[in-house]
C-alpha positions as CSV (number, residue, x, y, z in Angstrom):
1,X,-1.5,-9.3,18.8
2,X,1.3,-6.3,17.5
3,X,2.8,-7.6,14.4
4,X,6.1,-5.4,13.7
5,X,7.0,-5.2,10.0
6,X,10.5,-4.1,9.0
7,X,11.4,-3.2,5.4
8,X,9.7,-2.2,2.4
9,X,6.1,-2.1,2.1
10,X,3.1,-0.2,0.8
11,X,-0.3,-1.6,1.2
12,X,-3.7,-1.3,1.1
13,X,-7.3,-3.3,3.4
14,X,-10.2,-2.9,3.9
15,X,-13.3,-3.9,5.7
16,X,-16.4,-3.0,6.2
17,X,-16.3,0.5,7.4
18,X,-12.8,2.0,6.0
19,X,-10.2,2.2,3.7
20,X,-6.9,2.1,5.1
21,X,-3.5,2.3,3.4
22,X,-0.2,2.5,5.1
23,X,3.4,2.7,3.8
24,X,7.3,2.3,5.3
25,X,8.7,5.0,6.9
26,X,11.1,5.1,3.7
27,X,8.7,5.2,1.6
28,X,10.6,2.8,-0.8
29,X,7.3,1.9,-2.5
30,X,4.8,4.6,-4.2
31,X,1.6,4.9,-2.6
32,X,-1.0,7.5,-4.1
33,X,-4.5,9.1,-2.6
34,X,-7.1,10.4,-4.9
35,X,-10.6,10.8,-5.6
36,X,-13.3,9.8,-7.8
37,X,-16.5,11.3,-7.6
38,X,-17.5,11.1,-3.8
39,X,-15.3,8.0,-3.5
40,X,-11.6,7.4,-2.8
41,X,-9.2,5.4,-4.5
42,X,-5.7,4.5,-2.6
43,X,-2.8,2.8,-5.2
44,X,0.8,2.1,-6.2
45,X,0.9,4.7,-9.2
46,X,-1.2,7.4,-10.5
47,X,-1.6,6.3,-13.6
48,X,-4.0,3.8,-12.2
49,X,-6.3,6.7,-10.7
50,X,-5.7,8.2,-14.4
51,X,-7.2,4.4,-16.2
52,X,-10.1,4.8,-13.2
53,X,-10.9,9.0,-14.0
54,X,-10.0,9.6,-10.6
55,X,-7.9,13.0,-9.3
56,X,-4.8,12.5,-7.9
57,X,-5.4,14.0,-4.4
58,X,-1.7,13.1,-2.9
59,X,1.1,10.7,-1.5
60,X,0.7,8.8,1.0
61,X,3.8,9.8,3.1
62,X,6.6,7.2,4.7
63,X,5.6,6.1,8.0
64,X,1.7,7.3,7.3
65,X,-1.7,5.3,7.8
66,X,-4.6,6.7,6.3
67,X,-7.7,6.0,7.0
68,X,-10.7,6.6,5.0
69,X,-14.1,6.0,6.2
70,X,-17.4,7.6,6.4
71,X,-16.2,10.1,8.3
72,X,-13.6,11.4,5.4
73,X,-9.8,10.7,5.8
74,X,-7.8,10.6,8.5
75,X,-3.7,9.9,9.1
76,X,-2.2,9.1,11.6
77,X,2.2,8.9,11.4
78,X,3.4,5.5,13.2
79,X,7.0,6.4,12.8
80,X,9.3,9.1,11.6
81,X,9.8,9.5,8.2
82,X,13.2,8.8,6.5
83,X,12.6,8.4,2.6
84,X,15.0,6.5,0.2
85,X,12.4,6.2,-2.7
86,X,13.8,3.2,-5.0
87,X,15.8,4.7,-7.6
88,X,15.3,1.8,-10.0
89,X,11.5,2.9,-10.1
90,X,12.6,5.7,-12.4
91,X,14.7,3.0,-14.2
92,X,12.4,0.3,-14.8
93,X,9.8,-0.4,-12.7
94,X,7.0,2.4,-12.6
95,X,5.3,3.0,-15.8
96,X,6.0,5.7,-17.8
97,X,2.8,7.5,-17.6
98,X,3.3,7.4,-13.9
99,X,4.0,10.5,-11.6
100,X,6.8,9.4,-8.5
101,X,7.4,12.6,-6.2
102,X,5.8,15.2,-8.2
103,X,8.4,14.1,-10.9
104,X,6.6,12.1,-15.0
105,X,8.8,8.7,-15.1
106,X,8.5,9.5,-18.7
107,X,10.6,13.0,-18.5
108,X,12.9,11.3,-16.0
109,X,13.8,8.7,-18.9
110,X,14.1,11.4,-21.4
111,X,15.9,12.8,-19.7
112,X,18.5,10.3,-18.8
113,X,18.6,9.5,-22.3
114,X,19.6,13.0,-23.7
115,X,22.4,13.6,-20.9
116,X,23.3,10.2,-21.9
117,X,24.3,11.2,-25.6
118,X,26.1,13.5,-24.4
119,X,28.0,11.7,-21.9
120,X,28.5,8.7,-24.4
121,X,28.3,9.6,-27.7
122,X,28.3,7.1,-30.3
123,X,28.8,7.2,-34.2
124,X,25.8,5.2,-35.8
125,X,23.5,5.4,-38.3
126,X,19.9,4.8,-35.8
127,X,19.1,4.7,-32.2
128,X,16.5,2.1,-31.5
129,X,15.0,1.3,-28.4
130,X,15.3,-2.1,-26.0
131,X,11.0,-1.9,-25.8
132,X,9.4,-1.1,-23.8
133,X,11.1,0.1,-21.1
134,X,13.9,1.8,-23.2
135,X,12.0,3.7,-25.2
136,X,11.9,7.4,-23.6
137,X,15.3,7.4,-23.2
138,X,16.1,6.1,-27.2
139,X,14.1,9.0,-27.6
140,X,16.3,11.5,-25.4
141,X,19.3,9.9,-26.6
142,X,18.2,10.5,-30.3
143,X,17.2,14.0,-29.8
144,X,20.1,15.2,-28.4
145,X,22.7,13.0,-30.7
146,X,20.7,13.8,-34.2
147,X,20.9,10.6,-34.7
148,X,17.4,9.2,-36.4
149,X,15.3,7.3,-33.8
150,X,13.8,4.5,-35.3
151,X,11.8,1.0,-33.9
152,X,14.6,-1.9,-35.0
153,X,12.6,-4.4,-32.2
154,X,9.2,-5.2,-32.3
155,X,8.2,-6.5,-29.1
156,X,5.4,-9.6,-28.0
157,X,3.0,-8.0,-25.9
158,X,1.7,-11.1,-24.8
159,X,5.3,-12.3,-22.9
160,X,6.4,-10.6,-19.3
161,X,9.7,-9.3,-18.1
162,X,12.4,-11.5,-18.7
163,X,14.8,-10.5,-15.7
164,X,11.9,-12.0,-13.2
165,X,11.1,-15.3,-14.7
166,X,12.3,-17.7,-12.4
167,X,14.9,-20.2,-14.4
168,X,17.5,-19.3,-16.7
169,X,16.3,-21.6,-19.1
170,X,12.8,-19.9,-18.9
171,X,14.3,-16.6,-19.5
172,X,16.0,-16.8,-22.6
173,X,13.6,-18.5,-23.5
174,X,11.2,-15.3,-22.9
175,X,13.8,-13.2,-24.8
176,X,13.6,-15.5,-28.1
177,X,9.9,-14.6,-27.6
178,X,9.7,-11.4,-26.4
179,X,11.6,-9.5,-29.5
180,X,11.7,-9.9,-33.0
181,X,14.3,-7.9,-35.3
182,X,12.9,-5.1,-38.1
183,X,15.0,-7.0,-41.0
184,X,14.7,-4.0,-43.2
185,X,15.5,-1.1,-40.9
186,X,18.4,-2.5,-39.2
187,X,20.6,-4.5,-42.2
188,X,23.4,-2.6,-42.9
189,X,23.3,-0.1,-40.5
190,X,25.1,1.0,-37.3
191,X,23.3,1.0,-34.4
192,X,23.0,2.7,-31.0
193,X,21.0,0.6,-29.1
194,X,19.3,1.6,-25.8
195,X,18.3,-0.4,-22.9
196,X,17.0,0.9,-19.3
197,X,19.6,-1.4,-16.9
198,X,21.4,-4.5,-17.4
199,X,21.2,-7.3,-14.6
200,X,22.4,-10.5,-15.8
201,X,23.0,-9.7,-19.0
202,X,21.3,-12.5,-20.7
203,X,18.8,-9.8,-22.7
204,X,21.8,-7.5,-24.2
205,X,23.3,-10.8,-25.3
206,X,20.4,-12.4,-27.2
207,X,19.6,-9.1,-28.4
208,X,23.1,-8.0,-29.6
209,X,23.1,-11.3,-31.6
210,X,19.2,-10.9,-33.1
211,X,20.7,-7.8,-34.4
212,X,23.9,-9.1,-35.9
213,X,22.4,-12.0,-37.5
214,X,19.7,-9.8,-39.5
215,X,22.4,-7.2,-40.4
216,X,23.2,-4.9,-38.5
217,X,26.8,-3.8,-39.0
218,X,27.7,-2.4,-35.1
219,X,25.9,-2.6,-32.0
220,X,26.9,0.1,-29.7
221,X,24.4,-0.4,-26.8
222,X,23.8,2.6,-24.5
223,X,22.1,2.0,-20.6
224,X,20.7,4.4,-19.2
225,X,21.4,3.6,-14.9
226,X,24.9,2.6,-14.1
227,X,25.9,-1.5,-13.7
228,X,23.3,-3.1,-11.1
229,X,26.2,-4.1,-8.5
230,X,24.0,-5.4,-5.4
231,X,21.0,-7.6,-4.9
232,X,17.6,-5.7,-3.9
233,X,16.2,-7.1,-0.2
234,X,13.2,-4.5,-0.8
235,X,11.1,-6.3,-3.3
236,X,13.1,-6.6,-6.5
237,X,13.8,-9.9,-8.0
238,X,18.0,-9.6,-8.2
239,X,18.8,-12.9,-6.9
240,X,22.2,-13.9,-5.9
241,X,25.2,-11.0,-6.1
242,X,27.4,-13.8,-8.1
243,X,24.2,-13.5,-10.9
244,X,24.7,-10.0,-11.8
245,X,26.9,-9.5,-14.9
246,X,29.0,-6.2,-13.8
247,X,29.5,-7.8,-10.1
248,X,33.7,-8.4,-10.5
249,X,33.7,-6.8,-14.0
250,X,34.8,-4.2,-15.7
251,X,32.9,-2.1,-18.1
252,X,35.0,-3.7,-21.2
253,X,34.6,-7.1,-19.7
254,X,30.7,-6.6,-19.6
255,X,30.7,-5.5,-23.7
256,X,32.9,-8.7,-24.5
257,X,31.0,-10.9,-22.3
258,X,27.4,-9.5,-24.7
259,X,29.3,-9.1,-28.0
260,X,28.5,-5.5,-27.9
261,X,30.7,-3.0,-30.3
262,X,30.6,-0.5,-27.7
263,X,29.1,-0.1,-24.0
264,X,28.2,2.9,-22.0
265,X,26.2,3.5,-18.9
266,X,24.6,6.5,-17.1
267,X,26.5,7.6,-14.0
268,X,24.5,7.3,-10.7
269,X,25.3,11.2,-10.7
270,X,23.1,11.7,-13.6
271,X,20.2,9.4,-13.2
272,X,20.0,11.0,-9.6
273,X,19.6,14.4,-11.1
274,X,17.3,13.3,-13.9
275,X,15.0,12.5,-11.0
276,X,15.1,16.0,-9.4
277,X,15.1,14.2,-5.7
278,X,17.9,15.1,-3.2
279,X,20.6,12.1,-3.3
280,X,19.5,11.5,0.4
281,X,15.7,11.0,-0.3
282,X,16.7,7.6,-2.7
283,X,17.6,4.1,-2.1
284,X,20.2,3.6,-4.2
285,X,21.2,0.3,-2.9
286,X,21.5,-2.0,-6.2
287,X,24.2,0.6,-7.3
288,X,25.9,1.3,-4.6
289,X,25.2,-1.2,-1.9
290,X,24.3,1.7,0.5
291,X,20.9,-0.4,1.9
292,X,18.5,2.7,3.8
293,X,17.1,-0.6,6.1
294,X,19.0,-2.7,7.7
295,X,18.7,-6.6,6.7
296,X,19.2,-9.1,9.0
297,X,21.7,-11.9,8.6
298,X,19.4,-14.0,7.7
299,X,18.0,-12.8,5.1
300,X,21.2,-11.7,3.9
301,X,22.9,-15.2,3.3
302,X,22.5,-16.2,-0.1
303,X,21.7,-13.1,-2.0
304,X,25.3,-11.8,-1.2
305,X,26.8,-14.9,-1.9
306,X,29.6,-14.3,-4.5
């Protein structure tokens, strides 16, 4: 029986006798080849052939099956390829040791985060990240403001990412869990604080008053991708439009609504060019609502549901 799959998808079987791996003809998910001694490894990012000691070989390319089997590899192209690589990989979701189109996340980020400063410059005493995912660009923004970078947030390693839990209730209370203030390096000081994205805001907020409450005297909190606008249909967990803090607000209604002193985000221009990839070759969907695969209706109601 032919099975016809329509969206985003990079996956991996086997059996027996082969290795197979196969991604959309967007390519909105990372798929990597490489090699480990006289075997093969096929995964989502190379830094998993990099834990494994295995040599990154190649992408798989959108609309490609590879098959690898005694015989060696093979590919075969079951549709045309059209890429619109997720842009909010380079935000959030790859890690930053992680290569996506011959481009490190982690320079991307840095990147971001030095263009950032100078787009949005802030007057403070530190620039501290929102960690983990914040990190390289607190770094960027730091090197290119002057202003010391410093860790104000010490992070749980043992509690997931808030913005996927599945209950409001259950996601503050990851973010009560998830960070605990640096007392001593934050009292009396101005802050830039830098986060990777906002989506319901519910993170900035808690953190903005963690911060407040142990000292600090301002909070300017710097993003580094513009305001999430749209709901992701391609495997992101954005839930309803109405959810997303900057849908129906402006900028200053966003930094009143998480008690921030100040509030800046990247453009979509310059997290684009941070990523070196033609503007065509990305989805950038949950910023512009530009969706590279058409979603049926049904899918649709709900998650666009103001």
């Amino acid at each position: 029986e032919l099975i016809e799959l329509k969206g985003a998808y990079s996956f991996v079987l086997t059996d027996a006798k082969a290795l197979i791996g196969a991604r959309d003809p967007q390519g909105i998910r990372p798929l990597v080849i490489g090699q480990l001694n006289d075997g093969w490894v096929i995964t989502s990012e190379t830094a998993a052939l990099d834990i494994v000691g295995a040599k990154y070989l190649r992408d798989v390319e959108p609309g490609e099956i590879v098959v690898i089997d005694e015989a060696g590899l093979t590919s075969h192209t079951f549709a045309p390829s059209k890429p619109a690589h997720c842009l909010f990989e380079y935000v959030y979701l790859a890690r930053p040791d992680t290569v996506l189109t011959g481009r490190s996340v982690h320079a991307t980020r840095v990147e971001i985060g030095r263009k950032l400063a100078q787009e949005h410059p802030a007057a403070a005493d530190l620039v501290i990240p929102v960690p983990d995912s914040g990190t390289p660009a607190a770094v960027g923004y730091a090197q290119s403001s002057g202003i010391p970078f410093a860790q104000g947030l010490i992070k749980n390693a043992y509690v997931g990412r808030t913005f996927i839990q599945p209950t409001q209730t259950i996601r503050q209370l990851g973010i009560r869990l998830k960070l605990n203030p640096l007392k001593e390096v934050i009292a009396g000081r101005r802050l830039v604080v830098v986060d990777d994205s906002i989506v319901r805001g519910n993170t900035q907020r808690a953190i903005i008053k963690m911060l407040k409450d142990a000292g600090a005297l301002e909070v300017h909190v710097r993003i580094s991708s513009p305001p999430v606008l749209w709901p992701c249909f391609y495997g992101i967990d954005f839930a309803q439009k109405a959810e997303l803090i900057a849908d129906g607000k402006t900028i200053e209604e966003i930094r009143e609504s998480i008690g921030a002193d100040s509030l800046a985000f990247a453009s979509l221009e310059l997290l684009i060019n941070a990523t070196k990839q033609p503007t065509e070759n990305l989805c950038r969907a949950c910023f512009d609502g530009k969706y590279p695969i058409e979603i049926a209706e049904d899918v649709k109601q709900g998650k666009l549901h103001r």
